[in-house]
Residue frames as qw, qx, qy, qz and C-alpha x, y, z in Angstrom:
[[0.349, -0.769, 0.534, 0.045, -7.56, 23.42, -11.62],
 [0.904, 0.296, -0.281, 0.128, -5.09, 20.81, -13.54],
 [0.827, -0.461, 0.113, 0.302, -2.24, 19.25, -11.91],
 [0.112, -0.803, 0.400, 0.427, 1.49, 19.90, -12.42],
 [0.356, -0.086, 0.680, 0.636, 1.21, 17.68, -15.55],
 [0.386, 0.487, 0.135, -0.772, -1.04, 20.27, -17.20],
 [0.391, 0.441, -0.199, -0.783, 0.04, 19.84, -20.23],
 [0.040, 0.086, -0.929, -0.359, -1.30, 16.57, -20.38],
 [0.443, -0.155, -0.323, -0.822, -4.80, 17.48, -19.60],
 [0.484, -0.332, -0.789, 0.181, -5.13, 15.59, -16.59],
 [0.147, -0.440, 0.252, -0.849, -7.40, 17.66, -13.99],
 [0.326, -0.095, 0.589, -0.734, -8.48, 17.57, -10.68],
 [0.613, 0.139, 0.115, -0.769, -11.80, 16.76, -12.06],
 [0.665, 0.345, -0.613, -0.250, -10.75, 13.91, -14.22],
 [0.318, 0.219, -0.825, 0.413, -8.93, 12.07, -11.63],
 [0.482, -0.023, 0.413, -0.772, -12.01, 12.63, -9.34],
 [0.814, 0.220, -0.011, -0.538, -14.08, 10.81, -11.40],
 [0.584, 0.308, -0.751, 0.023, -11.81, 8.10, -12.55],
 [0.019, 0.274, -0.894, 0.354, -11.00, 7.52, -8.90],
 [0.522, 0.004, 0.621, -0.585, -15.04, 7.12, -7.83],
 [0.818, 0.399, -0.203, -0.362, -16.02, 4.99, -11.19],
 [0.537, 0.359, -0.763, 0.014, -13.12, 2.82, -10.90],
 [0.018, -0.243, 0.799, -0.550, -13.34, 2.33, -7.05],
 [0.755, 0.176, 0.123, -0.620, -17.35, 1.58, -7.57],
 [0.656, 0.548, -0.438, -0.278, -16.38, -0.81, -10.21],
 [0.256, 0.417, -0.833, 0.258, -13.46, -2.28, -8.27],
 [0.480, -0.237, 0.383, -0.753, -16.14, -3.12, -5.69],
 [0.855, 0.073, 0.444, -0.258, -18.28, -5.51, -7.26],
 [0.678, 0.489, -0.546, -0.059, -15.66, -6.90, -9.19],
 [0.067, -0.373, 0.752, -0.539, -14.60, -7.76, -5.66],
 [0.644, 0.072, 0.580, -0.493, -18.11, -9.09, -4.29],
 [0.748, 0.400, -0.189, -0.494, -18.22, -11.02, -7.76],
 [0.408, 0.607, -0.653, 0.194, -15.48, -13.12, -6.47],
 [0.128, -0.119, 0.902, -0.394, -16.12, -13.97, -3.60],
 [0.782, 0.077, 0.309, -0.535, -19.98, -14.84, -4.43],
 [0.880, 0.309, -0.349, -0.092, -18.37, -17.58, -7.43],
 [0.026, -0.371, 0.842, -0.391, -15.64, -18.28, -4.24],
 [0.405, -0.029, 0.793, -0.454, -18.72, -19.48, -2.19],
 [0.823, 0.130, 0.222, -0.507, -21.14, -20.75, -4.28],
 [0.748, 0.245, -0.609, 0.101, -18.18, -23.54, -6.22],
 [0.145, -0.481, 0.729, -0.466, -16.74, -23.84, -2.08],
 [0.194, 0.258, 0.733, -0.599, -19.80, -24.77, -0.11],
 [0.006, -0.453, -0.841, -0.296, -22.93, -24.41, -2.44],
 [0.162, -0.785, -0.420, 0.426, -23.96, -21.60, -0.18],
 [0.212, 0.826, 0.343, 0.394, -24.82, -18.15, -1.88],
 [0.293, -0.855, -0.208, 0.374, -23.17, -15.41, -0.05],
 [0.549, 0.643, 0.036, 0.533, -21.67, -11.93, -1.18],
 [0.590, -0.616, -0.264, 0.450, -19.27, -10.46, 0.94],
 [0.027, -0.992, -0.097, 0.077, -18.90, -6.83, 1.49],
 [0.768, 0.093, -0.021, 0.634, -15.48, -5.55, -0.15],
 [0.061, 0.941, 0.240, 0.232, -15.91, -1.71, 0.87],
 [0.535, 0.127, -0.394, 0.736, -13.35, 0.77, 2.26],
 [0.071, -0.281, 0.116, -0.950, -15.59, 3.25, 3.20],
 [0.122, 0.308, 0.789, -0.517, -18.51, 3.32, 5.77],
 [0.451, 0.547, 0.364, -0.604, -21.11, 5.03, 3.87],
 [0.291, 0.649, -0.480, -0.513, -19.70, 4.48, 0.51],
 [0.912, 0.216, 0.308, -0.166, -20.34, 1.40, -1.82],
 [0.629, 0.618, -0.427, 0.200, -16.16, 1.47, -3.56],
 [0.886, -0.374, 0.115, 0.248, -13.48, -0.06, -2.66],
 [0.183, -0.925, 0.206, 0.261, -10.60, 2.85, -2.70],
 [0.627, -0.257, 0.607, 0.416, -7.76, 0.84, -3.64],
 [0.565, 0.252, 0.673, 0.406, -8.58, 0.40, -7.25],
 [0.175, 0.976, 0.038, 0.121, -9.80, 4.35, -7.74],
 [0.143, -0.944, 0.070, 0.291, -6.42, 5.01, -6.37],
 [0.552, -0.123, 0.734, 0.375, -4.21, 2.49, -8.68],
 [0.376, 0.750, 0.477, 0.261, -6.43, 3.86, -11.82],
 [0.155, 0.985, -0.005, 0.072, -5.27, 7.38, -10.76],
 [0.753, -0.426, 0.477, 0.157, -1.90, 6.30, -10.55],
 [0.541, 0.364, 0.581, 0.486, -1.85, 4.57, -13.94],
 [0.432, 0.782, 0.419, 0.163, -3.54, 7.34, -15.43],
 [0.122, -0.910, 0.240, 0.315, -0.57, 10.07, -14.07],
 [0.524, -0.556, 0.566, 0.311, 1.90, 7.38, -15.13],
 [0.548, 0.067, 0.749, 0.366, 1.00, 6.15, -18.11],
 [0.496, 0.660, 0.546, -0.142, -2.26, 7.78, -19.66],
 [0.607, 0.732, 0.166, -0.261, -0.19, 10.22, -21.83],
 [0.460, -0.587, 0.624, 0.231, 3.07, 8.32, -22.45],
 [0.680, 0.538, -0.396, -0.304, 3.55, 6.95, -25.98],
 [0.321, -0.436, 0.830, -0.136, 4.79, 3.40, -24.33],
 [0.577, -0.011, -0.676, -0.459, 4.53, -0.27, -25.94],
 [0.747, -0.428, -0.323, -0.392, 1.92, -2.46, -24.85],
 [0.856, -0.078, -0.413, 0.301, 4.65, -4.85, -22.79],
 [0.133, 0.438, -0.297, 0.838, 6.21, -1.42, -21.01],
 [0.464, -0.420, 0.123, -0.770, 2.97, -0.44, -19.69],
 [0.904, -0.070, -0.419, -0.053, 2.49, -4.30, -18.62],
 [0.703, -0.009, -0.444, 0.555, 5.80, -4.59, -16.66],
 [0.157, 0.128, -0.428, 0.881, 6.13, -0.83, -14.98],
 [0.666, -0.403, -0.169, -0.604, 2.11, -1.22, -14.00],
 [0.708, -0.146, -0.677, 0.139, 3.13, -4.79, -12.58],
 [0.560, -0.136, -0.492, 0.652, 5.62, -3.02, -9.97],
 [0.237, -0.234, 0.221, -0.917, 4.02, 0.48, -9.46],
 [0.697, -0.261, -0.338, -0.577, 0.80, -1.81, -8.88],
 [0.764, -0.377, -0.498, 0.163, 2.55, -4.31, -6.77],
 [0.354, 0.146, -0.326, 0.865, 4.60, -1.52, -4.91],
 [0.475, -0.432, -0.107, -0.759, 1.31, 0.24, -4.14],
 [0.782, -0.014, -0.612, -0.119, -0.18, -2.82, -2.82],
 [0.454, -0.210, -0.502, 0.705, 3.05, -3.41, -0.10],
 [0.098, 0.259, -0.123, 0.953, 2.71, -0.12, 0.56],
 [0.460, -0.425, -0.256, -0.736, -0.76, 0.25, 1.15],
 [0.775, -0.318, -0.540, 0.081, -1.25, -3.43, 2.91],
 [0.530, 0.129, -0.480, 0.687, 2.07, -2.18, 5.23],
 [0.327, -0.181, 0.284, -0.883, 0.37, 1.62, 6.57],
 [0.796, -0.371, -0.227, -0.421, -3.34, -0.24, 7.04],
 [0.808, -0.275, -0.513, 0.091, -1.54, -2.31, 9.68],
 [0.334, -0.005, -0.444, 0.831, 0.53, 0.24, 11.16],
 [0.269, -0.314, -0.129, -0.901, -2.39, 2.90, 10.99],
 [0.555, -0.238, 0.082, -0.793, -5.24, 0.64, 12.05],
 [0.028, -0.414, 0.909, -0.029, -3.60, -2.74, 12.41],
 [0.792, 0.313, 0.343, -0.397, -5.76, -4.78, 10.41],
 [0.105, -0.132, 0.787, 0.593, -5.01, -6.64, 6.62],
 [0.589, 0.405, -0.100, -0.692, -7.35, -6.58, 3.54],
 [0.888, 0.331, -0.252, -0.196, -5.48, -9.09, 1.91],
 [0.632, -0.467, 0.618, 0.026, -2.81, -11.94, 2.79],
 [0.888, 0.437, -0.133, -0.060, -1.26, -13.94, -0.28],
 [0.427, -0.518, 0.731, -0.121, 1.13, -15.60, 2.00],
 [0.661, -0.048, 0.720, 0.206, 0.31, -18.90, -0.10],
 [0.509, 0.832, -0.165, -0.147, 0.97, -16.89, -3.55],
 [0.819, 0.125, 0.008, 0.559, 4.28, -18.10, -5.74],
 [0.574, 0.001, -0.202, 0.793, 6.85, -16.06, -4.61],
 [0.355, -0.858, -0.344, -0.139, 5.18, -13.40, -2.08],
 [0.435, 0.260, -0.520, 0.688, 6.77, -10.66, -0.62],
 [0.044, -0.015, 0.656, -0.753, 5.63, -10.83, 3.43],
 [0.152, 0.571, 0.803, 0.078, 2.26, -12.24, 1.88],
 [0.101, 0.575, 0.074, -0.808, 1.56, -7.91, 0.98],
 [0.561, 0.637, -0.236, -0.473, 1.97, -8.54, -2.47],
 [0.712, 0.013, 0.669, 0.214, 3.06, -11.81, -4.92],
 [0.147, -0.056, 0.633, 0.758, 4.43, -12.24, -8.77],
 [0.203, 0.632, 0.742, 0.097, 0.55, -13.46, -9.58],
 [0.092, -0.721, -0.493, 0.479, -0.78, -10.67, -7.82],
 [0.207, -0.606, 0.292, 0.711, 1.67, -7.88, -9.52],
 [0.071, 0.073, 0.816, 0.569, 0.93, -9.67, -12.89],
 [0.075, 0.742, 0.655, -0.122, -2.82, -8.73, -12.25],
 [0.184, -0.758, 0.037, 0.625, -1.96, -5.26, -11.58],
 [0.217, -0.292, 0.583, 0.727, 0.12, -5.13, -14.74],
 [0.142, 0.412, 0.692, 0.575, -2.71, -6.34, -17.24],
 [0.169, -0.791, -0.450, 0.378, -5.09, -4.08, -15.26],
 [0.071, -0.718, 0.205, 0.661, -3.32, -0.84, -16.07],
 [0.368, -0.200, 0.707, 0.569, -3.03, -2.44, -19.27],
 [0.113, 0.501, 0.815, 0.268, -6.46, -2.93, -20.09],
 [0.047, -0.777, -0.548, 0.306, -7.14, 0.64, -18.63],
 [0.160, -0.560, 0.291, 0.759, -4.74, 2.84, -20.36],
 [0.042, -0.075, 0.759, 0.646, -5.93, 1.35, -23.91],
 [0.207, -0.402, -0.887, 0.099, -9.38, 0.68, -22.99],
 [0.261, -0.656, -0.653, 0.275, -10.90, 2.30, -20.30],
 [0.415, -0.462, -0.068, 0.781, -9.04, 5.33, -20.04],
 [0.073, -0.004, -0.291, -0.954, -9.77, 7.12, -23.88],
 [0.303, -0.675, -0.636, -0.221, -13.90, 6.13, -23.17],
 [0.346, -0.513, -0.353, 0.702, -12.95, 8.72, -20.28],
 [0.018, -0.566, -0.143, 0.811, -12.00, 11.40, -21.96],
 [0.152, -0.376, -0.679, -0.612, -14.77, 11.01, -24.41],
 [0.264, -0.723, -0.638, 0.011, -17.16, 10.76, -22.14],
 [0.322, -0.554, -0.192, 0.744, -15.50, 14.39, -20.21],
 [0.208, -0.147, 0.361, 0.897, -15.62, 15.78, -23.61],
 [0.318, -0.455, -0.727, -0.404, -19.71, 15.07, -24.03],
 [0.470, -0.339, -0.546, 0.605, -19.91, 16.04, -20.59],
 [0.013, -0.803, -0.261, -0.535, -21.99, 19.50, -20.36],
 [0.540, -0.183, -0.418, 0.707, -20.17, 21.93, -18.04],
 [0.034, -0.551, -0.250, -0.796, -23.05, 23.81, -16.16],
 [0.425, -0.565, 0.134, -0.694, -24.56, 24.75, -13.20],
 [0.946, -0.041, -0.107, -0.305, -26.13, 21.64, -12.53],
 [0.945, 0.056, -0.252, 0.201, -23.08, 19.22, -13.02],
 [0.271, 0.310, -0.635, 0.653, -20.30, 21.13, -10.58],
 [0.462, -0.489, 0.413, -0.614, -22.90, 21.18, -8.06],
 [0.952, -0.001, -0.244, -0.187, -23.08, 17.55, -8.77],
 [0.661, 0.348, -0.438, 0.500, -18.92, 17.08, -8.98],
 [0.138, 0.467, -0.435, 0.757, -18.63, 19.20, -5.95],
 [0.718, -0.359, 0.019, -0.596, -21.40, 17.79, -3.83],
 [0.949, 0.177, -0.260, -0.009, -19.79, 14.62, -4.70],
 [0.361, 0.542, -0.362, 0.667, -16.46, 15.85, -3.34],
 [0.459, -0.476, 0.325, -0.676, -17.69, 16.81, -0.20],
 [0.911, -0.189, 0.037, -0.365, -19.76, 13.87, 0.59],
 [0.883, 0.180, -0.271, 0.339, -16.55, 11.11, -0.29],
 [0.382, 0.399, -0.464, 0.693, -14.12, 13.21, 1.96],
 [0.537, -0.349, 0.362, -0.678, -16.63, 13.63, 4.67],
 [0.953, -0.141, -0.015, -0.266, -16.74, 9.59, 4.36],
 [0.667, 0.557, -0.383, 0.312, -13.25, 9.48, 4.19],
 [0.195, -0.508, 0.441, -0.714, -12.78, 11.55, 7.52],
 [0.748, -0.261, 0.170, -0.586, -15.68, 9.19, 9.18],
 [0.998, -0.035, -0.028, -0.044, -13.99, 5.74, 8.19],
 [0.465, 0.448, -0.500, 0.577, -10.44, 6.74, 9.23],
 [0.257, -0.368, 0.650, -0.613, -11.43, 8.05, 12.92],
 [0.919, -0.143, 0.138, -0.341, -14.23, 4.83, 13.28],
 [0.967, 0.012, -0.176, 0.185, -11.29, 1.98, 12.30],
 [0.375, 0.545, -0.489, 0.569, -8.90, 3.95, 14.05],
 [0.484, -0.469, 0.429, -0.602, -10.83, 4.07, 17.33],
 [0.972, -0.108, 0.005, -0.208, -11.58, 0.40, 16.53],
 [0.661, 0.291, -0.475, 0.502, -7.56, -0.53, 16.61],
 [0.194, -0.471, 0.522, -0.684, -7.48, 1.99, 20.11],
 [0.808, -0.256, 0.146, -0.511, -10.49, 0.24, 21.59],
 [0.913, 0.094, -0.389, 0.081, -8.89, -3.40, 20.93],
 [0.300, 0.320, -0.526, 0.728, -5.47, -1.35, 23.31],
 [0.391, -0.680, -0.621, 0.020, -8.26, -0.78, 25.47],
 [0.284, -0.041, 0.022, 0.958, -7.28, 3.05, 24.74],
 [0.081, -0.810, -0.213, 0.540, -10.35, 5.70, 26.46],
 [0.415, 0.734, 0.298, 0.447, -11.46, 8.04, 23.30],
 [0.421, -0.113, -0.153, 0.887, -9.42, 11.30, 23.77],
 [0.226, 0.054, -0.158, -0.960, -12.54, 13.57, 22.13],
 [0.649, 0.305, 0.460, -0.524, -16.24, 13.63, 21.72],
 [0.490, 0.535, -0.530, -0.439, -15.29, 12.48, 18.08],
 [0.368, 0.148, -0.915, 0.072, -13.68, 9.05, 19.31],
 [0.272, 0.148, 0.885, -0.347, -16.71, 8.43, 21.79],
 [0.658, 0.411, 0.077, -0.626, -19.30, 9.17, 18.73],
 [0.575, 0.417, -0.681, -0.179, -17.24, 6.59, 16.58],
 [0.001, -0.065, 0.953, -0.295, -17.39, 3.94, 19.55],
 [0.569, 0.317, 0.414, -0.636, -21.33, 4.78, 20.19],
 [0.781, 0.264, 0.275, -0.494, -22.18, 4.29, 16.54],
 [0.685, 0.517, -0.503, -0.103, -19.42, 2.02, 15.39],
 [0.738, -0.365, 0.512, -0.243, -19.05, -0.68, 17.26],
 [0.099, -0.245, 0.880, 0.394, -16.59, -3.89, 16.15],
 [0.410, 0.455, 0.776, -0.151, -20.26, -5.61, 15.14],
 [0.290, 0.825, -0.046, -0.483, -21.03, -2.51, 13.05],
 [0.223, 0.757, -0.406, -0.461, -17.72, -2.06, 11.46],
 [0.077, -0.313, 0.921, 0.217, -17.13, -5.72, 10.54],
 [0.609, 0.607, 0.487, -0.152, -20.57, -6.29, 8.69],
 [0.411, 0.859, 0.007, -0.305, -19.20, -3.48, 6.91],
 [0.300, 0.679, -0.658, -0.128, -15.29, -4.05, 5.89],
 [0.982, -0.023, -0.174, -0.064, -13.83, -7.21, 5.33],
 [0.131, 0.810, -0.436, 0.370, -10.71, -6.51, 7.13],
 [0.818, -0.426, -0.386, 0.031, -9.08, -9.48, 9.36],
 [0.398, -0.865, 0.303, -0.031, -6.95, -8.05, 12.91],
 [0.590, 0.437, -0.597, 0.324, -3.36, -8.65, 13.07]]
């Protein structure tokens, strides 16, 4: 199946893979931060968990900012400084966006750059947006044509959709499982009684002790 920009030869499949290689990626690029945070802070060794997902080792955000770039940009004849500047703002616009629903949804924050130059509601900041920008930069020139080498080397048999589609399954069935467990964990804080046997299996084995080993999310 290919999206509704066919003819650029983005599919389903592509974007699949981008998102769970980039969001893997994005992960311990995260925990690589904060272990050179703490060990120049405090001397003390520690890597904190940057996951979005309960059963998953990625950290969503950055698979979903990669597939993003890759609708917006990957087959766009644009100069280097374009893709720079309209990454910045689709990257910080994401960002707000993203920061804004996680607090209404499950009223938590990921991230807070409230002491960033010019910040807007500490969601997003120039810095920040200027990350974003080389990001999309380095992936559209970069990262992006190793893709679709690698898709083109890529042996399409038996074997590798049951892989792609196993894979599928398993990330949306972890998707489903860490949306109703940090939603029940925003109810449970209202001291809001699960409506289904769903929301008392997500209280039984997710518990705030659980889920905050697991995300690094702080309550609003």
């Amino acid at each position: 199946m290919k999206t509704l920009v066919k003819k650029r030869y983005i599919t389903i499949k592509k974007l699949f893979v981008i998102f769970l290689v980039v969001s893997l990626f994005g992960n311990l690029y995260e925990m690589t931060l904060n272990f050179i945070k703490y060990m120049f802070q405090d001397g003390k060794v520690f890597i904190e968990t940057r996951q979005g997902l309960i059963l998953t080792p990625i950290t969503p955000i950055y698979g979903i900012g990669a597939c993003i770039m890759t609708l917006c940009f990957a087959e766009k004849k644009l100069k280097w400084y374009q893709i720079f500047l309209i990454g910045a703002l689709v990257g910080g616009a994401f960002e707000f966006v993203f920061s804004y629903l996680q607090e209404i949804i499950f009223g938590t924050t990921s991230w807070d750059y409230s002491n960033h130059f010019i910040n807007f509601g500490g969601r997003t900041s120039v810095p920040a947006m200027a990350v974003w920008g080389l990001m999309c930069l380095i992936f559209i020139k970069l990262i992006y044509p190793l893709f679709c080498k690698l898709f083109r080397i890529i042996p399409k048999n038996t074997l590798t959709y049951f892989i792609y589609y196993s894979l599928v399954l398993f990330i949306s069935f972890d998707i489903l499982l860490s949306v109703c467990a940090t939603v029940r964990q925003n109810l449970r804080h209202k001291n809001i009684k699960p409506y289904t046997f769903i929301g008392e299996i997500c209280d039984e084995l997710y518990p705030d002790k659980v889920l905050d080993k697991i995300f690094s999310s702080k309550e609003k």
